[in-house]
C-alpha positions in Angstrom: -56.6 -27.2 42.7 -52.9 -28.5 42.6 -52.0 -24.4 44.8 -54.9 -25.5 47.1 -53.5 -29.0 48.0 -50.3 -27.7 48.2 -51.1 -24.6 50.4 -53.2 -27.5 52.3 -50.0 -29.7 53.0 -47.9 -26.7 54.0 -50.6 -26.0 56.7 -50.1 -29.5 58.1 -46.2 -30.5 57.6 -44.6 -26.8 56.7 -42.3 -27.7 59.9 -41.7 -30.7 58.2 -41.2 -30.0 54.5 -39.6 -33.5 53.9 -42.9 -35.2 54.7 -45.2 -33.5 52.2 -42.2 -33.2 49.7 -41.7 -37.0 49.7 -45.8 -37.5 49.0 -45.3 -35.4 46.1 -42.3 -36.7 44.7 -44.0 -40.2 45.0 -47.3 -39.3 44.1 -46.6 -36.5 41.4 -48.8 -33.8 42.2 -50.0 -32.4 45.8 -53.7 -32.7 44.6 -52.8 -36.8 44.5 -52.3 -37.0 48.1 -55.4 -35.8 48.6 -56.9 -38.6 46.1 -56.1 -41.3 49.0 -58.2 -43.3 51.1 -58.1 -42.7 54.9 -56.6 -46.1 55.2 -53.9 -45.5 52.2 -52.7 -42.7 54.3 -52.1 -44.8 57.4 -50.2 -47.2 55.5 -47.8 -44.2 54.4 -47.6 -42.0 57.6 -48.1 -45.1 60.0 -51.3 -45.6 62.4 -49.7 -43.6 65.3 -49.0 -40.4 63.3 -49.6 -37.5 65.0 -51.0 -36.4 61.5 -53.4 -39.2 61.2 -56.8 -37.7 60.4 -55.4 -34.1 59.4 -55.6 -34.6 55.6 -59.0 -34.4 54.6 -61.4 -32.7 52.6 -62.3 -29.5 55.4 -58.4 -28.8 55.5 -58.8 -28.2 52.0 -61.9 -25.8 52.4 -59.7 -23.8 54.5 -57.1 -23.6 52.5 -59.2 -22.7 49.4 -60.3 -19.5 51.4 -56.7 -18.7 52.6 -55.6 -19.1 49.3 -58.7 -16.6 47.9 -58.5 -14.3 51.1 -54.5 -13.8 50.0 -55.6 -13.2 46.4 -58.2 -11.0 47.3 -55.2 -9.0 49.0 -52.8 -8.9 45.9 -50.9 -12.1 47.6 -49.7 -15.1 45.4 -48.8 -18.9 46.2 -46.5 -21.1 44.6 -46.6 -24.5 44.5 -44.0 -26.8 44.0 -45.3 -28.5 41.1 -45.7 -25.3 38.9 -43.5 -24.6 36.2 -42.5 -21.2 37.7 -41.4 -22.8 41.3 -37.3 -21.8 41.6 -35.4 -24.5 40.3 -32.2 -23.5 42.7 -34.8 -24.8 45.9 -35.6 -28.0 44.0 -32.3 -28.9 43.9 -32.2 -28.4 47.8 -33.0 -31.9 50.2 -35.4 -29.9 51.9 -37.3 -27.1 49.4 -40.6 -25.4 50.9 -44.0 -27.6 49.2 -45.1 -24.1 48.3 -44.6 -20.0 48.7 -46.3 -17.2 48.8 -45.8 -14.4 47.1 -45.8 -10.6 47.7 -45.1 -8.8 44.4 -46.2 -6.8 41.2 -44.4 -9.4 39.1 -45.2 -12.5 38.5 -44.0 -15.6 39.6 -42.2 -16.5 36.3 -40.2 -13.4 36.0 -39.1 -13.4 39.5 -37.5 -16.6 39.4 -36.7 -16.2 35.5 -33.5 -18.0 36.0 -31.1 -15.2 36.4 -28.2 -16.2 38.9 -29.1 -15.1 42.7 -26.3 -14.4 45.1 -27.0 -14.3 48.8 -25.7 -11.1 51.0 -26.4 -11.4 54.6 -24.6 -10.3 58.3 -25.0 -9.3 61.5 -27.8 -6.9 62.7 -25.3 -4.9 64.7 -23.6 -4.4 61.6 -20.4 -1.8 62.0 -19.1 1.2 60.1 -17.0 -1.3 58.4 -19.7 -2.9 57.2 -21.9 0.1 56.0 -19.3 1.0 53.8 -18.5 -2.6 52.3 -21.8 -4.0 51.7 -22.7 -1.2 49.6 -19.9 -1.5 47.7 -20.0 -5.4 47.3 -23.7 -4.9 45.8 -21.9 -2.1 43.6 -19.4 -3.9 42.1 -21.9 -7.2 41.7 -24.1 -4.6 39.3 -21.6 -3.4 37.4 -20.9 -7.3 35.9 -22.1 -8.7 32.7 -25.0 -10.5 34.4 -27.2 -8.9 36.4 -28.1 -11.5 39.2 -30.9 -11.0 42.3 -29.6 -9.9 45.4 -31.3 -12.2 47.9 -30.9 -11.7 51.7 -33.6 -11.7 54.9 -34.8 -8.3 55.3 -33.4 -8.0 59.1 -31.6 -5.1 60.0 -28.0 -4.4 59.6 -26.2 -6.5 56.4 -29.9 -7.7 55.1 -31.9 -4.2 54.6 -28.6 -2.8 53.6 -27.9 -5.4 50.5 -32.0 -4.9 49.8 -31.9 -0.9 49.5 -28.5 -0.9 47.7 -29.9 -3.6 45.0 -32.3 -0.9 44.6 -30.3 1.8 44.1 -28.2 0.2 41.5 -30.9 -1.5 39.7 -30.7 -4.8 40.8 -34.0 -7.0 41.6 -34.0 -8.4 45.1 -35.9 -11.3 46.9 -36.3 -10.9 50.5 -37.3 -13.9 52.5 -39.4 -13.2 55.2 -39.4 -15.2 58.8 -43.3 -15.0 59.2 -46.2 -14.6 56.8 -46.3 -12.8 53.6 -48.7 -10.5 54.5 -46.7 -9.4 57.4 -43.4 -7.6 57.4 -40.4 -8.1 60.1 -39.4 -5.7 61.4 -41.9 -3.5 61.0 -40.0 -0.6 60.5 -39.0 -1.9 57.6 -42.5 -2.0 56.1 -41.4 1.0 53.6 -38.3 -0.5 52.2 -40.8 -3.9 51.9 -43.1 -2.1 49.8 -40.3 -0.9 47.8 -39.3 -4.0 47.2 -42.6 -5.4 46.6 -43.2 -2.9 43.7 -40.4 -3.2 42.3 -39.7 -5.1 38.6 -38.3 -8.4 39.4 -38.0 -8.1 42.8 -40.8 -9.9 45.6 -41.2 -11.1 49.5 -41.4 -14.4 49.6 -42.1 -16.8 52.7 -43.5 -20.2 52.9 -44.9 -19.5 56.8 -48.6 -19.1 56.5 -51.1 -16.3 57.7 -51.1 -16.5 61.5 -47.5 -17.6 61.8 -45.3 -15.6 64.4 -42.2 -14.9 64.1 -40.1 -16.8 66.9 -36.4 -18.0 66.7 -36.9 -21.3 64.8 -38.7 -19.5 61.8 -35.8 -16.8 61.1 -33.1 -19.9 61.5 -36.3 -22.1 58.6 -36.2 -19.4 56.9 -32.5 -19.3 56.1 -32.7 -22.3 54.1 -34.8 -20.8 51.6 -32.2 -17.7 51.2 -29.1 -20.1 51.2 -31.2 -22.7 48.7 -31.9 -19.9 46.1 -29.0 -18.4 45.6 -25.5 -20.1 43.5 -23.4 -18.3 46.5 -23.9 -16.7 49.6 -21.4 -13.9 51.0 -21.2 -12.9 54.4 -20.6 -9.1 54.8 -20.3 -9.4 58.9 -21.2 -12.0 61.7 -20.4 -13.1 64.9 -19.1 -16.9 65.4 -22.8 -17.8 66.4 -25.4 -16.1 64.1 -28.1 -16.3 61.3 -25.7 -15.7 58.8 -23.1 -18.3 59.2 -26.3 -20.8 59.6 -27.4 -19.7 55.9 -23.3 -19.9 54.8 -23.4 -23.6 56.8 -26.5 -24.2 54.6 -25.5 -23.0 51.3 -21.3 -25.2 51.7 -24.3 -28.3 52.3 -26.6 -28.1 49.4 -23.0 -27.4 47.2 -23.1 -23.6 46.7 -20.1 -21.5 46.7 -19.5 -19.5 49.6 -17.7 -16.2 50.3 -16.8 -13.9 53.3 -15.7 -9.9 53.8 -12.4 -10.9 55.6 -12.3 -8.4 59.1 -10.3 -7.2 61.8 -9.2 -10.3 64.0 -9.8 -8.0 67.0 -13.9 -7.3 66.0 -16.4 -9.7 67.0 -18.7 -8.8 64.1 -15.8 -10.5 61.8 -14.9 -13.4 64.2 -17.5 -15.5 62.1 -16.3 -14.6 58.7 -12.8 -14.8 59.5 -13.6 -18.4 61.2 -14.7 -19.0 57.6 -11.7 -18.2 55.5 -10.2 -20.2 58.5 -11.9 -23.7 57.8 -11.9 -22.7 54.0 -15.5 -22.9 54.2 -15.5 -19.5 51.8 -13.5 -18.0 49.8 -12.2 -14.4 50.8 -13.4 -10.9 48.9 -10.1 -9.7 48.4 -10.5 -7.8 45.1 -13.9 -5.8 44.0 -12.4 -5.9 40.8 -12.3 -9.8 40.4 -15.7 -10.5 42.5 -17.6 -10.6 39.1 -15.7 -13.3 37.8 -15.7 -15.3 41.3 -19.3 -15.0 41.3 -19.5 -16.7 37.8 -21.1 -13.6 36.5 -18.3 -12.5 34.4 -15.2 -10.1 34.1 -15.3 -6.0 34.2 -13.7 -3.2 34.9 -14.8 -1.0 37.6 -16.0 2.5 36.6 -13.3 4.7 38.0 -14.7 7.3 40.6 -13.1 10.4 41.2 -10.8 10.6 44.5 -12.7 11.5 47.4 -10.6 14.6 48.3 -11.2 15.9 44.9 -14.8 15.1 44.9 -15.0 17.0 48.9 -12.8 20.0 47.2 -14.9 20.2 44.3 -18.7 20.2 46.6 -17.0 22.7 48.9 -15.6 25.5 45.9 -18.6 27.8 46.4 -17.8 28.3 49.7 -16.7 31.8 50.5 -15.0 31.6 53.8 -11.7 29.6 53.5 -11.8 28.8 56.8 -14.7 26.9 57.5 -14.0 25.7 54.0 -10.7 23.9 55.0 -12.0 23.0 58.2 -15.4 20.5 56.4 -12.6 19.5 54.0 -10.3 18.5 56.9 -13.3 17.0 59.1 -14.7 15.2 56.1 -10.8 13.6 55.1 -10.5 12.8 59.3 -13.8 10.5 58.9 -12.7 8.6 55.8 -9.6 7.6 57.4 -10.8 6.9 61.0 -14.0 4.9 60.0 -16.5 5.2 62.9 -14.8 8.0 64.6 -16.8 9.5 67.4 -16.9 13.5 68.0 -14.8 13.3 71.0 -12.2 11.6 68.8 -12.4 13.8 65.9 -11.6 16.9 68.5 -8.9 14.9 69.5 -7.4 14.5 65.9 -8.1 17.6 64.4 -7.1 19.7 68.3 -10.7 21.8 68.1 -13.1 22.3 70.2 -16.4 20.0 70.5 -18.8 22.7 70.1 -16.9 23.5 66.2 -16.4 19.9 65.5 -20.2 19.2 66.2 -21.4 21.9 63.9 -18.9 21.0 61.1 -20.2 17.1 61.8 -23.5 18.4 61.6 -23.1 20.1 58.4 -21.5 17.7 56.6 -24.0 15.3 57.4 -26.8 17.3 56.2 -24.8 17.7 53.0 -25.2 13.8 52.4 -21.6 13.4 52.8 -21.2 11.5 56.1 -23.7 9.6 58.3 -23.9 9.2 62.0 -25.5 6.6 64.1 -27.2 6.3 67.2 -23.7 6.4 69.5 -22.3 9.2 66.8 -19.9 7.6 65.3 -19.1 8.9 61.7 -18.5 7.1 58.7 -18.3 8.5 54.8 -22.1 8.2 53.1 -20.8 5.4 50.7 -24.0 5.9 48.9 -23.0 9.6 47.5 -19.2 9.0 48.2 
């Protein structure tokens, strides 16, 4: 009953979580409110409220089927009150009443108290950014405490802190900026059932069914990401963006904030370098000593082997010394010109486009650089 009154006050004041979170922290329970006479109500939300008449015993009906409909569907909900409800959020001035829950876990290990950290960005996320987020995640896993890599599921510095938590064995939350049993966007609806199934990990929102996604939901929504995590670190982001709104959230509620310091000429840095600037966060200077920033402890980093070593070792078998020398030369070009186009690579390396496109294409069915939509190359951090 208490999940059904909660899910019911969501319904009415989930653009307004204060409202519904003051009841219950005056009343006790969400199931109380609904205990009151017409007239006791007034008194609390005044006779003018545009929410006089809206708490009642058919809104409860209706959330009793939502409620059974999203359980019929393998869906959860969360209600503020339970035991299991994230104890990061209730510290928070303005925590969701409830969430639902898409997940093979249950509530209880999800939000088991292991440290979260935050990793969010720009969509338009650069070559520069590719490569680091990756390795920030990296370096996060290899620390004596494992913590859940929360971020928003968007594309650029969101699904790219989600997949590499899954690579390296980390759970991840991602906070969606609609309803639970909706993913945005939906070409990530693969990755989200990844996550979904995964130990530990879960999509959480606390928009109900029916709710669009529109610009005031994804900036709602950041609250929730900011509110569960101990820190938040921007990878990339413009001076206006989702991300520094969840890094202005987290320096409010008292979490500790970091940011990927970036070229003072790249807008995609402008907002973390602003950052550093105000001494808003703290700058990710050292893989290395990240752990220990993070409050998750001190380690060494597992040594790889160097890259040119690792490209001359892939590329023994190959009989003809030629093209061998010229993948090897191609591949060491990308590493050091991050996001070098084609063009540019036939520039550096003085061949022709039509070999330096087959050599680029070769490599990158090897798994050993990527291209994007424009063609600019960049090392595939995730094998190299």
């Amino acid at each position: 009953m208490e999940r059904i009154c909660s899910c019911a006050l969501n319904r009415i004041f989930g653009y307004e979580p204060l409202i519904s979170l003051g009841f219950v922290q005056e009343l006790g329970s969400a199931s109380a409110v609904f205990d009151l006479s017409g007239a006791e109500i007034d008194k609390i939300l005044g006779p003018f409220s545009k929410y006089r008449g809206m708490i009642n015993d058919s809104l409860l009906e209706s959330a009793e089927k939502e409620l059974d409909d999203l359980e019929n569907r393998g869906y959860k909900y969360l209600a503020y009150t339970e035991d299991a409800f994230p104890e990061a959020l209730k510290e928070c001035p303005d925590p969701p009443i409830g969430l639902y829950i898409r997940s093979d876990s249950e509530p209880s290990e999800i939000f088991s108290g292991r440290p979260s950290i935050s990793i969010v960005g720009t969509r338009d996320i650069s070559p520069y950014g590719k490569e680091w987020c990756p390795k920030i995640v990296g370096a996060i896993a290899q620390a004596p405490v494992k913590p859940v890599i929360v971020s928003g599921l968007a594309f650029g510095v969101d699904i790219s802190s989600h997949l590499s938590a899954l690579a390296w064995g980390l759970p991840t939350i991602a906070v969606l900026p609609g309803p639970v049993d909706e993913v945005y966007p939906k070409s990530h609806r693969v990755a989200a059932g990844k996550i979904a199934h995964s130990p530990g990990c879960a999509l959480i929102t606390d928009y109900p069914p029916g709710t669009a996604p529109a610009a005031n939901t994804f900036i709602r929504r950041n609250r929730i990401i900011a509110g569960l995590s101990q820190a938040t670190i921007l990878v990339e982001s413009k001076i206006k963006g989702g991300g520094m709104i969840t890094c202005r959230l987290a320096q409010s509620y008292g979490r500790d904030v970091f940011a990927l310091p970036g070229r003072i000429d790249d807008p995609r840095s402008a907002g973390c370098n602003l950052l550093l600037r105000e001494k808003t966060a703290e700058p990710i200077s050292s893989l290395e000593d990240l752990g220990e920033q993070l409050g998750l402890g001190r380690y060494n980093l597992r040594k790889n082997k160097d890259f040119s070593q690792k490209i001359t070792e892939f590329y023994a078998g190959e009989a003809d010394e030629a093209a061998r020398n010229a993948l090897m030369d191609t591949a060491l070009a990308i590493k050091k010109h991050r996001g070098v186009t084609i063009e540019e690579l036939c520039e550096i390396l003085k061949r022709p486009y039509r070999d330096t496109a087959i050599i680029v294409g070769r490599l990158e069915s090897d798994g050993v650089i990527c291209t994007d939509l424009l063609q600019r190359c960049t090392i595939n951090v995730k094998n190299y």
